[in-house]
VOPAGU-2260 file (C-alpha; in pm, 1 decimal, decimal comma):
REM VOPAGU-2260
SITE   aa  ch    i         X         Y         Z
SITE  UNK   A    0       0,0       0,0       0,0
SITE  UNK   A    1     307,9     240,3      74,5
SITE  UNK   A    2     430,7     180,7    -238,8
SITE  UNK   A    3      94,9     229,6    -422,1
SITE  UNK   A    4      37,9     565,2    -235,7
SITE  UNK   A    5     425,8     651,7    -335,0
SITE  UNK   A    6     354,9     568,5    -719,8
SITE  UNK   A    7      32,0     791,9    -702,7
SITE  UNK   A    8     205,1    1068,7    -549,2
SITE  UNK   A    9     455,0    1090,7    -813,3
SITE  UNK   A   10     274,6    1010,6   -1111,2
SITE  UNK   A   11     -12,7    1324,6    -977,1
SITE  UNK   A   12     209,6    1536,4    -834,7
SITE  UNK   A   13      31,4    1803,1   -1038,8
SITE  UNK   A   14    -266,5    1733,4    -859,0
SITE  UNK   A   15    -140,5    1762,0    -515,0
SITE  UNK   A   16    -289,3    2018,6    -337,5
SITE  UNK   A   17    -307,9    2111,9      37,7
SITE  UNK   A   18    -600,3    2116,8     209,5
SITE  UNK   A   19    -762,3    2484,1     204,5
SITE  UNK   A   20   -1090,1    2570,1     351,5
SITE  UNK   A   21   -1157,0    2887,9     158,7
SITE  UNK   A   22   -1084,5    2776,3    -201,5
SITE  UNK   A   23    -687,5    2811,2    -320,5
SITE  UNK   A   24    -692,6    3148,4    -112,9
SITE  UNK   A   25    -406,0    3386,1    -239,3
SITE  UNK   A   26    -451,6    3730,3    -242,2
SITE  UNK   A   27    -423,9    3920,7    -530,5
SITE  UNK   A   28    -381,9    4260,0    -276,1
SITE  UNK   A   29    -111,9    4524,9    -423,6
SITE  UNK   A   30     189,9    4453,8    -233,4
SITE  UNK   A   31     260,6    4733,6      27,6
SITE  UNK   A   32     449,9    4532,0     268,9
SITE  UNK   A   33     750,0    4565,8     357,9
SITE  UNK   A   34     802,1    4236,8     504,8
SITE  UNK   A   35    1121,8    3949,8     552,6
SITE  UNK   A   36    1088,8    3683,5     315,7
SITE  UNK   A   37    1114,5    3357,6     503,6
SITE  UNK   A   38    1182,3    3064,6     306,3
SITE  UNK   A   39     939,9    2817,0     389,4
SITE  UNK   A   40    1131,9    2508,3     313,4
SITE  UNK   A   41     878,7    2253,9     319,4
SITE  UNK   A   42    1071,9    1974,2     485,0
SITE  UNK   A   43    1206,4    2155,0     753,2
SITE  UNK   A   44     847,7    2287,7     838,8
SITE  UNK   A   45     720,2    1935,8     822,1
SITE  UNK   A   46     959,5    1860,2    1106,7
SITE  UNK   A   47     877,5    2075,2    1344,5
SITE  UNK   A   48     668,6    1984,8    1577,2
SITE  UNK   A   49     305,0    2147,2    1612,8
SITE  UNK   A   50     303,4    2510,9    1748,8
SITE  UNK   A   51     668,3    2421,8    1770,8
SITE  UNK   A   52     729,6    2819,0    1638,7
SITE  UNK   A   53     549,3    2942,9    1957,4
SITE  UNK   A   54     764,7    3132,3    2176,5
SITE  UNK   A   55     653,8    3231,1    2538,1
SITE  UNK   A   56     600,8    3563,4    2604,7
SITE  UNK   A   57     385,8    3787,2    2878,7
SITE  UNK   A   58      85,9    3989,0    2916,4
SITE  UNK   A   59     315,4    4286,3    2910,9
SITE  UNK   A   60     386,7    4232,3    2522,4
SITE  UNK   A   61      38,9    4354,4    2440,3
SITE  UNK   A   62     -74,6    4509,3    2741,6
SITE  UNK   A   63    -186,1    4893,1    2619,1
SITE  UNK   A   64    -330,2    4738,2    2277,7
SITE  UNK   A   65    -480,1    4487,7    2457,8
SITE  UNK   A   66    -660,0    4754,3    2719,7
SITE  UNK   A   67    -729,9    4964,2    2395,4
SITE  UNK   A   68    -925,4    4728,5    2186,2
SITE  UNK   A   69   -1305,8    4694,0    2280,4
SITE  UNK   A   70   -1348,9    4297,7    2280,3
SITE  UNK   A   71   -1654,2    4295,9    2361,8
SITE  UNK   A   72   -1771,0    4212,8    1940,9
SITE  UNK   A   73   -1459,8    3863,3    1979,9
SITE  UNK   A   74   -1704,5    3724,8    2228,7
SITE  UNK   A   75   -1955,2    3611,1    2018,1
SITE  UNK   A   76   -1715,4    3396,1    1813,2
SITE  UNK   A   77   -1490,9    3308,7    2102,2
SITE  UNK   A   78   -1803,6    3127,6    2228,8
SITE  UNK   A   79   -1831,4    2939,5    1867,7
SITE  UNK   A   80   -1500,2    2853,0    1912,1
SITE  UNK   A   81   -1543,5    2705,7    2243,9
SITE  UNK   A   82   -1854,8    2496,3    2096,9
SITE  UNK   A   83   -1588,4    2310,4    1948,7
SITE  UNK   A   84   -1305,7    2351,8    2159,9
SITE  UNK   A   85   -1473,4    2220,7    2503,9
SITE  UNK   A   86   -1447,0    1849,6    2412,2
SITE  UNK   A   87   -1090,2    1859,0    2438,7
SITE  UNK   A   88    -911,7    1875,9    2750,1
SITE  UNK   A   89    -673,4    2154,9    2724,9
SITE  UNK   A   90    -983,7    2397,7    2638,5
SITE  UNK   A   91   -1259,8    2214,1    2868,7
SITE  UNK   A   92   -1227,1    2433,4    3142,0
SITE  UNK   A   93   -1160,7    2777,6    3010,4
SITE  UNK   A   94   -1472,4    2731,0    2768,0
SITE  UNK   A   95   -1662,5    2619,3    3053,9
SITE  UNK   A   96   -1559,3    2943,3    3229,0
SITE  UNK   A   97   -1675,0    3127,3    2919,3
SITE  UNK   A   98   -1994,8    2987,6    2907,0
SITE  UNK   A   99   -2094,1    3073,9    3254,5
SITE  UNK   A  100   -1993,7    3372,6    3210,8
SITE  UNK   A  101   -2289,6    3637,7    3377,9
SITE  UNK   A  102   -2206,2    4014,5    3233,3
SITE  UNK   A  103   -1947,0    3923,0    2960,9
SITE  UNK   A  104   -1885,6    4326,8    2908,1
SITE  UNK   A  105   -1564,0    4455,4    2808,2
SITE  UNK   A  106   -1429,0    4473,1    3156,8
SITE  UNK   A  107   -1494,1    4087,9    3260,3
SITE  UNK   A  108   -1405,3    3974,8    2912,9
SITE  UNK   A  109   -1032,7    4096,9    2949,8
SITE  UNK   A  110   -1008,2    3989,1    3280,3
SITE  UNK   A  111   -1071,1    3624,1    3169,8
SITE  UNK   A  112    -798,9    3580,1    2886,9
SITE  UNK   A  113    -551,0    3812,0    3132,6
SITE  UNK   A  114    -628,3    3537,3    3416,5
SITE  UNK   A  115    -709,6    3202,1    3259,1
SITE  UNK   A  116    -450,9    3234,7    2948,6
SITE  UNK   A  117     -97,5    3298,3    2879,4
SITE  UNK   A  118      47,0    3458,5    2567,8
SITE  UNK   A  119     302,8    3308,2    2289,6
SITE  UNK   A  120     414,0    3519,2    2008,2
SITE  UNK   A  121     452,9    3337,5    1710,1
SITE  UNK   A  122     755,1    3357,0    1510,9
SITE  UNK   A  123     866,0    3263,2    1196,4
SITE  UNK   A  124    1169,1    2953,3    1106,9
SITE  UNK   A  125    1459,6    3189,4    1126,3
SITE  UNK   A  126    1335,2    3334,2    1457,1
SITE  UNK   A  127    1219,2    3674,4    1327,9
SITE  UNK   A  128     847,8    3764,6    1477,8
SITE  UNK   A  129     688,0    3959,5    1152,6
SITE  UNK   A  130     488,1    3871,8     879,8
SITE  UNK   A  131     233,7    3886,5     622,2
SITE  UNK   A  132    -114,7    3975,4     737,5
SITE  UNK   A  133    -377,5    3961,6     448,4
SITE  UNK   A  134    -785,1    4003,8     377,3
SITE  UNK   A  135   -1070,8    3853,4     279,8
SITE  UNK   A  136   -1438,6    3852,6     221,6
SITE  UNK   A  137   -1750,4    3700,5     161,2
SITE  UNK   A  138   -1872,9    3824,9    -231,7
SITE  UNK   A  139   -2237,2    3903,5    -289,0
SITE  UNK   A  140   -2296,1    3881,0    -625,4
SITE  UNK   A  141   -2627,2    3801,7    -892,2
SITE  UNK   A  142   -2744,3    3480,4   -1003,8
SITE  UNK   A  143   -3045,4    3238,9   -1119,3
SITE  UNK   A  144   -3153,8    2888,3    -985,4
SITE  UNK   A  145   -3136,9    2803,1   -1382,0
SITE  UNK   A  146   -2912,5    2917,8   -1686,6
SITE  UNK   A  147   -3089,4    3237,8   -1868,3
SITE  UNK   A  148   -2920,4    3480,0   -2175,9
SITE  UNK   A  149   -2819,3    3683,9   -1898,0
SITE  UNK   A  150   -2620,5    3448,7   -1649,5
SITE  UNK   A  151   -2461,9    3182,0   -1777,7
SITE  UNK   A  152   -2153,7    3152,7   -1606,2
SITE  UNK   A  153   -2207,0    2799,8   -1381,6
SITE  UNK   A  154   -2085,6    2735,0   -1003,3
SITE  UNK   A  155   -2077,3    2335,9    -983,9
SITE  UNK   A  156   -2108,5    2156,1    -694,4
SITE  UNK   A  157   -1833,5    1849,7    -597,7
SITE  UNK   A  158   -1889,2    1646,2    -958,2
SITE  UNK   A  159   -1940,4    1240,0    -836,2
SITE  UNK   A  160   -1644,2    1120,7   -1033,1
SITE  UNK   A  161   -1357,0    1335,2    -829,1
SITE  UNK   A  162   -1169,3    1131,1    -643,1
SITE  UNK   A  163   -1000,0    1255,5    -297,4
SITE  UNK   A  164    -723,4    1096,9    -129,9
SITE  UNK   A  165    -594,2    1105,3     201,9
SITE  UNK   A  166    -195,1    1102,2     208,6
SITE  UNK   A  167    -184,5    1098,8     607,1
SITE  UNK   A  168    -369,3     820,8     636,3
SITE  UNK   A  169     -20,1     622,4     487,7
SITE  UNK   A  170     217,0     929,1     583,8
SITE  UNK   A  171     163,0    1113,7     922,4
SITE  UNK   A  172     355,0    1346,0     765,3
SITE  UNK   A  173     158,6    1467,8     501,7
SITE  UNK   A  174    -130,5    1531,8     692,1
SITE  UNK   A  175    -223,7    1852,6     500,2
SITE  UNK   A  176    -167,1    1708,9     164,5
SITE  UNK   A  177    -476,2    1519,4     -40,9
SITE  UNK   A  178    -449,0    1393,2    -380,2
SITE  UNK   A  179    -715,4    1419,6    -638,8
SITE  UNK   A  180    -838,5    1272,0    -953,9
SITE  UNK   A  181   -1046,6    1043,2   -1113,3
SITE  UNK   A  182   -1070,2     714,6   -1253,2
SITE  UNK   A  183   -1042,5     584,0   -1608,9
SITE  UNK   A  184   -1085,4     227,9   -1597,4
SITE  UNK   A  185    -937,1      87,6   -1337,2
SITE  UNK   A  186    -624,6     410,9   -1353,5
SITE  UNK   A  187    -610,4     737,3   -1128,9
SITE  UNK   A  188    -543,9    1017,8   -1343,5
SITE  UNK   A  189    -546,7    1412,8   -1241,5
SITE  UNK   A  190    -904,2    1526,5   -1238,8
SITE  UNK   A  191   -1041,9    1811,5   -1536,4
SITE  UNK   A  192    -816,7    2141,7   -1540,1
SITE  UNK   A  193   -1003,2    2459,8   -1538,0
SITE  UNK   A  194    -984,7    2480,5   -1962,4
SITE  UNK   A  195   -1116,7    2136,9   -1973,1
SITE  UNK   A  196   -1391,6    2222,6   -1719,3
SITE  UNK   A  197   -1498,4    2593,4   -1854,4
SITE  UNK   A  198   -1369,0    2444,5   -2213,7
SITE  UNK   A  199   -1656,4    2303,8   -2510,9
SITE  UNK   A  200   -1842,1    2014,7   -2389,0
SITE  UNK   A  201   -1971,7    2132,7   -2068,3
SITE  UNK   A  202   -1823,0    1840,2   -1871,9
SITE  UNK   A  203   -1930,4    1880,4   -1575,2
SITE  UNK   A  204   -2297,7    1954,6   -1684,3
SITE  UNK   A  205   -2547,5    1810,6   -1417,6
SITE  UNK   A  206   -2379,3    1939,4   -1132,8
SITE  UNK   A  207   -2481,7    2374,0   -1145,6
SITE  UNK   A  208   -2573,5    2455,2    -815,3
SITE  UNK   A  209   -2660,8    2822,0    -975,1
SITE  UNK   A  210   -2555,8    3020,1   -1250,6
SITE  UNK   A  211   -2402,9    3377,8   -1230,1
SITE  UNK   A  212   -2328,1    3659,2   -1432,2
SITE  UNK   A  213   -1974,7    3769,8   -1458,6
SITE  UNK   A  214   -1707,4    3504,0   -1513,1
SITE  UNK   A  215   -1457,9    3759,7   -1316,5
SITE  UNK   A  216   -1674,3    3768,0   -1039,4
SITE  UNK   A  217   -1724,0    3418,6   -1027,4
SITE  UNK   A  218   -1317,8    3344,8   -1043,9
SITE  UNK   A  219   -1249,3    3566,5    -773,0
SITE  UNK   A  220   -1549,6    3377,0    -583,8
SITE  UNK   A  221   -1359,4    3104,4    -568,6
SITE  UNK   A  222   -1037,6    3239,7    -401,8
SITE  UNK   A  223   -1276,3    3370,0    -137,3
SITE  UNK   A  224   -1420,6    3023,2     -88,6
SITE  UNK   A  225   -1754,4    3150,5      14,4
SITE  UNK   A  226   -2067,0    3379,4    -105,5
SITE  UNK   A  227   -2345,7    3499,4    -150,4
SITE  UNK   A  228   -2611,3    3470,1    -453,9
SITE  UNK   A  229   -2871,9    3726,0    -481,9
SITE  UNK   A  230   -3162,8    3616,7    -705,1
SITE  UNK   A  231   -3379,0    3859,7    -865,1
SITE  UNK   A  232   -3702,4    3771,0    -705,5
SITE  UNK   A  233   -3514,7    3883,5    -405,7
SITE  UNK   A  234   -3409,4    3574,9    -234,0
SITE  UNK   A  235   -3062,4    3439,2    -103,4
SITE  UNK   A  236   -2844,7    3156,9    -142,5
SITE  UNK   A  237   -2515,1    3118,9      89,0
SITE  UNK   A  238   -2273,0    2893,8     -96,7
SITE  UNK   A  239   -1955,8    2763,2      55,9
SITE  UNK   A  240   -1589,0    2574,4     -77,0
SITE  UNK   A  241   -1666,7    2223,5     -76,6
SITE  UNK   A  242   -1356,6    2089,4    -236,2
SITE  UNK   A  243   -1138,1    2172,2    -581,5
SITE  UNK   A  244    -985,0    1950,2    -900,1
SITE  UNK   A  245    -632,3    1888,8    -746,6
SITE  UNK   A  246    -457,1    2162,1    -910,8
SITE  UNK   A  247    -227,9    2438,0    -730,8
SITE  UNK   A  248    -335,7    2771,6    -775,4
SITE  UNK   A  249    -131,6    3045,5    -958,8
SITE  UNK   A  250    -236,2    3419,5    -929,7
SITE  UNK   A  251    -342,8    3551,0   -1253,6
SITE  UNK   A  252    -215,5    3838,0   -1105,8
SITE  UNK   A  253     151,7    3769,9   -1117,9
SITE  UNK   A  254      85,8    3612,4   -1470,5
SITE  UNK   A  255     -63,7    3972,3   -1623,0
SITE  UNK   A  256     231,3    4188,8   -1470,9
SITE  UNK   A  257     479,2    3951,2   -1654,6
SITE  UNK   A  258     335,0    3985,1   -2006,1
SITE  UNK   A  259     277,6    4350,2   -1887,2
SITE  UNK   A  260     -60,4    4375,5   -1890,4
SITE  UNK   A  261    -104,2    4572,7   -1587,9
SITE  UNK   A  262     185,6    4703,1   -1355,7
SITE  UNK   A  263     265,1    4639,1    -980,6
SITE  UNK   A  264      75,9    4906,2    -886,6
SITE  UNK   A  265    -255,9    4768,0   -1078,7
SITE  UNK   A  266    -228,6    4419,7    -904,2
SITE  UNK   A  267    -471,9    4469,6    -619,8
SITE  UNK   A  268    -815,9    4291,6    -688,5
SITE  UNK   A  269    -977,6    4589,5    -797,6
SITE  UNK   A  270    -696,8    4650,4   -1087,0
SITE  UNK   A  271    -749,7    4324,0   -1198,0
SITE  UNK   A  272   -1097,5    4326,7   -1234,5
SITE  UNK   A  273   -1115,5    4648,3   -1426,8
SITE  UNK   A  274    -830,6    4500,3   -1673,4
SITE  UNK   A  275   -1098,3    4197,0   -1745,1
SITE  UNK   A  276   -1352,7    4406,9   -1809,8
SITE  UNK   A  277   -1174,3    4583,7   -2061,6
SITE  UNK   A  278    -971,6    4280,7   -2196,1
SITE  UNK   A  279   -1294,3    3986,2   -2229,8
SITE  UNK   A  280   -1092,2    3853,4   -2513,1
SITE  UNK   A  281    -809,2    3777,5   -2339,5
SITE  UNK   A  282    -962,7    3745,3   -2047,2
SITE  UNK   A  283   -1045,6    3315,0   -2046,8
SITE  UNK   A  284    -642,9    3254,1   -2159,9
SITE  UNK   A  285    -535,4    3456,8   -1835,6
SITE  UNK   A  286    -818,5    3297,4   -1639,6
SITE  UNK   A  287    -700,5    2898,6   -1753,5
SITE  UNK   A  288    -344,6    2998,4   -1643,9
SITE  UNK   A  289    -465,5    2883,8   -1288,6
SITE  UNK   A  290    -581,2    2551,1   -1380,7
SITE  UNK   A  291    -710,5    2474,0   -1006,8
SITE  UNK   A  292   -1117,8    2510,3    -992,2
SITE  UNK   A  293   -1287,2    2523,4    -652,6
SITE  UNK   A  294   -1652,5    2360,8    -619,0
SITE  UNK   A  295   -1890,9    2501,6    -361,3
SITE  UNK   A  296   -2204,4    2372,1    -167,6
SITE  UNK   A  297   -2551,9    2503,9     -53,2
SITE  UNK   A  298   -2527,8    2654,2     326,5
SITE  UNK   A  299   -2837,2    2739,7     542,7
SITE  UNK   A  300   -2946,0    3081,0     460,3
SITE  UNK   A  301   -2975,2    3159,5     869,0
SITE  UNK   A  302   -2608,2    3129,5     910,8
SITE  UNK   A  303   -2468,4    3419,4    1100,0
SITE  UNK   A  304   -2156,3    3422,6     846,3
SITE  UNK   A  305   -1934,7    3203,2     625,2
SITE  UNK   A  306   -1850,4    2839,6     786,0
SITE  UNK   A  307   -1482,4    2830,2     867,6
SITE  UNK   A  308   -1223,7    2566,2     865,0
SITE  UNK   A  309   -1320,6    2483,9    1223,4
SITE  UNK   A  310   -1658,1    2427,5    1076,5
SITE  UNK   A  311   -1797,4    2748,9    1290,9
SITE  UNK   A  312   -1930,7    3033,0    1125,4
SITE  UNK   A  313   -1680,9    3293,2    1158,6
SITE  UNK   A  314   -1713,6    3691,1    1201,7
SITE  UNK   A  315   -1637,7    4012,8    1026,2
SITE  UNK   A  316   -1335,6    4165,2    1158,9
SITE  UNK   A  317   -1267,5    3943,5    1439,4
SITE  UNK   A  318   -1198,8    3578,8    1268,4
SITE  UNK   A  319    -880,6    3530,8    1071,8
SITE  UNK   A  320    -733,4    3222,7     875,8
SITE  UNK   A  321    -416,0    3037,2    1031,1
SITE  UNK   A  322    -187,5    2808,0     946,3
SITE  UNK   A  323    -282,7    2502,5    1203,0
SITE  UNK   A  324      66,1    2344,7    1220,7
SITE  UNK   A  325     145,6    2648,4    1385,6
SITE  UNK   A  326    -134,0    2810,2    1612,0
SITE  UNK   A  327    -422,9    2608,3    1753,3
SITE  UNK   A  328    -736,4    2625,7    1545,0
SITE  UNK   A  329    -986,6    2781,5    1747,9
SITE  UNK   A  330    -711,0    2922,1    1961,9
SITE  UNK   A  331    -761,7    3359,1    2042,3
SITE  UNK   A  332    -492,0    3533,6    1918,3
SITE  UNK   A  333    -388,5    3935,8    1932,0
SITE  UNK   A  334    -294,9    4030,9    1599,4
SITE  UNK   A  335    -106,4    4390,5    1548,0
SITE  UNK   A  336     -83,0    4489,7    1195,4
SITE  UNK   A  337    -215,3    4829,1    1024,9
SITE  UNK   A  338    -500,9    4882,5     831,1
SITE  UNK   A  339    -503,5    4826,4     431,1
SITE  UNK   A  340    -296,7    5057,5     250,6
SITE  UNK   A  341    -219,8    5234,5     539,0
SITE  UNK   A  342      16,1    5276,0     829,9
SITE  UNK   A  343    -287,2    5322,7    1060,2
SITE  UNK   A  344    -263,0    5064,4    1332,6
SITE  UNK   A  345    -484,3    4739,1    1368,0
SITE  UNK   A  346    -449,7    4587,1    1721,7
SITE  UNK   A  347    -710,2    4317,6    1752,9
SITE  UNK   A  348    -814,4    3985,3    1981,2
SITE  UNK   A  349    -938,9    3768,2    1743,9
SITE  UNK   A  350   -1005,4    3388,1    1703,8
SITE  UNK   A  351    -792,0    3168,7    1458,8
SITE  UNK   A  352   -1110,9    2969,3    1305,1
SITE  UNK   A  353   -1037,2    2951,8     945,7
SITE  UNK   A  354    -730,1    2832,8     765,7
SITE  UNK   A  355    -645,2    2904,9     402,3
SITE  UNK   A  356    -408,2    2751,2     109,0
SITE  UNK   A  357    -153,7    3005,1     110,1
SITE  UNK   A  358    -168,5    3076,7     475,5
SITE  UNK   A  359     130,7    2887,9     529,3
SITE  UNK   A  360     415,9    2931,9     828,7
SITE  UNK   A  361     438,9    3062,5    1185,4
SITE  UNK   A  362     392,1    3427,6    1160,8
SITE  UNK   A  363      68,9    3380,0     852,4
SITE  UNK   A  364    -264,7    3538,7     858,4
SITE  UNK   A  365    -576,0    3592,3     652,2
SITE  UNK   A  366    -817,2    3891,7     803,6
SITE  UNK   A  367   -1210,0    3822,1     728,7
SITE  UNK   A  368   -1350,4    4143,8     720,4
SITE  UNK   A  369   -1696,0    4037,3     611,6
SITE  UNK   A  370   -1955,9    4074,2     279,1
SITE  UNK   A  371   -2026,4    4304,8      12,1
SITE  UNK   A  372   -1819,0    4549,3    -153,0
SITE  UNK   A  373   -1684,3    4782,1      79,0
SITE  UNK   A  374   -1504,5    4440,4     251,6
SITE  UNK   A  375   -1432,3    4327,5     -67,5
SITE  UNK   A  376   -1198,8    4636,7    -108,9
SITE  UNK   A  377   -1008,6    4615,7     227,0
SITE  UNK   A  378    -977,8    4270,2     175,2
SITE  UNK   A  379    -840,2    4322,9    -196,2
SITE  UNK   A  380    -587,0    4579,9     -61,8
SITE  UNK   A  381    -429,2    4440,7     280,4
SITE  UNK   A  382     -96,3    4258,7     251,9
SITE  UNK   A  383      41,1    4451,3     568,7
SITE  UNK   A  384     326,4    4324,5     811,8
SITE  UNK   A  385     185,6    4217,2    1169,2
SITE  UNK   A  386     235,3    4041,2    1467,4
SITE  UNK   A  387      72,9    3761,5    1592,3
SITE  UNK   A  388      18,8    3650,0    1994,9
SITE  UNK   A  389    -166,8    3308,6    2059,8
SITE  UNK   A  390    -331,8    3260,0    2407,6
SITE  UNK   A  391    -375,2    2946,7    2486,2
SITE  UNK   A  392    -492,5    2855,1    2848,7
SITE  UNK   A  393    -253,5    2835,5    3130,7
SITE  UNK   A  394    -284,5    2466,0    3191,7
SITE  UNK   A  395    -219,4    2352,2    2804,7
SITE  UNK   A  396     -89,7    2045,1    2710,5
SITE  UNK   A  397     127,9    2080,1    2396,1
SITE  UNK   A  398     181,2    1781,3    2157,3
SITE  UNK   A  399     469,2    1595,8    2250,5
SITE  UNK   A  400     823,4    1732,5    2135,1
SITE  UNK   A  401     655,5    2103,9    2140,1
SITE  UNK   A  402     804,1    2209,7    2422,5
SITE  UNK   A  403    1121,5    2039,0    2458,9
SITE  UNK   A  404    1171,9    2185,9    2058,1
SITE  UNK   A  405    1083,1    2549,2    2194,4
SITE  UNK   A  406    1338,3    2453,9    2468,0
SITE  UNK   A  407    1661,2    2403,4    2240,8
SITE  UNK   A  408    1561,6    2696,7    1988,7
SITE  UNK   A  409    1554,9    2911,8    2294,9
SITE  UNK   A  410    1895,2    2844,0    2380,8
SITE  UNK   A  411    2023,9    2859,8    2017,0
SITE  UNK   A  412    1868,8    3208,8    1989,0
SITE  UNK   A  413    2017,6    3336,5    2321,7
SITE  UNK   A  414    2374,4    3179,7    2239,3
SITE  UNK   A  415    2392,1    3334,2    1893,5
SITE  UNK   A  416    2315,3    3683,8    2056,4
């Protein structure tokens, strides 16, 4: 079986992808930050041990932001995350503490993470403590249950014939990687590309869960991972990701500046958009560049916001996107970074609940700052430098190695001072 899963990992490497909850999610947000580039070597993040890039710190590291920010709006999702959280040891009694919670105003509400947690900064490979804090958002955009003259661009639900599997399940230590395809006879081949899906044929016909008008809307759907359809009779439908072909993504983005369509400066989600509308002929080439397609599914229309990674609904401007290996999902963090486009500062507790395909490495976050247009914008524009503190109760148990790991970098970092 090893050797099968070895074979099949070669022959589709193209068709590896890690596991994202909110489609392939990579910003396409102008770059205005200023920020180290850490080489994430791959195997040398695999080996380190969970949270193993969380460094103890104190409440003194945060204090004044901390006392600054009104936390009273993280409560409400705090308690989703304990929902979760509370059937696991570690988090059992601090969520139970939460929930019993009388007059959770702003007051009481900092006094329980300042008494009940403790505070890790996280920190990147090489040691350094900044990185790269993006956005995103939930799109609202116009569609029909059925395919008119007007929209005609399908969203497809997860077609029957794809094909998931799980690496971990043979490898431990490729528990974020899945491989997908589909069978032809009794062969695993890499599933339909994005030209082959969108291409003639209609493929994947059957599986429309509703159609939409603007293709460019609809692509940059799927890097949020989550929407919502307005129909014209005035109802709602809240789709979410459900899964995607296999593929890696690419950022049209980066391919446009290179055959210099647009310039740095134009490469926020905004610029691009406005270059589609005024380039529709050369607009499905650039698209089929990123050959990964995400498929979404039908969410209850009462859901207070998108579902997130930790299978929660998350909130506007107080949920962000993680990567898992390195801070607890669930877990409230403080996260000081400045607003999009801006120097303004952004000191926030927030709750790690979502994770993301390109939120990868220690010092990593993705800022949901909720639906329509006007979060659509920040979100399009933020790729800021930021800090990130975990809190994680004072009684945690850390995966085995964690600690001892956190141990010996400490003393590398103090003897090379």
């Amino acid at each position: 079986m090893r050797r099968l899963i070895l074979l099949l990992l070669t022959l589709f490497l193209i068709s590896c992808a890690e596991v994202a909850h909110k489609g392939e999610k990579i910003s396409e947000a102008k770059v205005n930050c200023d920020c180290p580039k850490i080489k994430l070597d791959k195997e040398e993040l695999a080996k380190i041990p969970d949270y193993g890039l969380l460094k103890k710190s104190d409440w003194n590291a945060i204090e004044s932001s901390f006392e600054s920010d009104n936390v009273l709006p993280v409560w409400t999702a705090w308690l989703r995350s304990c929902s979760t959280l509370k059937e696991k040891n570690s988090w059992k009694k601090v969520c139970d503490l939460a929930d019993d919670m009388k007059e959770p105003n702003d007051e009481n509400i900092k006094a329980y993470f300042k008494d009940y947690f403790n505070v890790y900064i996280a920190s990147n490979i090489d040691g350094t403590e900044t990185g790269m804090i993006t956005g995103y958002y939930q799109p609202i955009l116009k569609g029909s249950k059925i395919k008119t003259s007007h929209y005609k661009i399908p969203l497809y639900t997860t077609p029957k014939d794809l094909i998931t599997v799980d690496l971990s399940e043979v490898y431990p230590e490729l528990k974020s990687k899945r491989l997908r395809g589909k069978l032809v006879g009794n062969k695993l081949v890499p599933y339909l590309s994005r030209a082959q899906i969108d291409g003639q044929g209609t493929p994947l016909a059957g599986n429309e869960i509703v159609w939409v008008e603007d293709p460019v809307e609809a692509f940059f759907l799927e890097i949020q991972g989550s929407g919502i359809i307005h129909f014209d009779n005035g109802d709602t439908m809240q789709i979410g990701y459900a899964d995607q072909n296999g593929y890696p993504f690419k950022a049209i983005g980066s391919a446009l500046i290179q055959k210099k369509e647009i310039t740095m400066a134009e490469a926020s989600m905004e610029g691009i958009k406005n270059w589609a509308r005024k380039n529709i002929v050369k607009l499905k080439d650039f698209l089929n560049i990123n050959a990964s397609y995400v498929f979404f599914r039908k969410l209850p229309n009462d859901l207070p916001g998108p579902i997130g990674a930790l299978g929660v609904s998350i909130e506007a401007e107080r949920s962000v996107a993680v990567d898992p290996k390195f801070i607890p999902l669930g877990a409230p963090i403080f996260l000081s970074t400045t607003q999009p486009n801006s120097n303004d500062p952004l000191d926030r507790l927030m709750v790690a609940q979502d994770t993301g395909g390109a939120i990868r490495g220690g010092v990593r976050a993705d800022f949901y700052w909720g639906s329509g247009d006007d979060a659509g914008r920040k979100a399009g524009s933020m790729k800021q430098q930021g800090k990130i503190w975990a809190l994680l109760p004072k009684d945690y148990v850390f995966p085995t190695g964690t600690q001892e790991f956190a141990m010996k970098r400490s003393r590398i970092e103090e003897a090379s001072k």
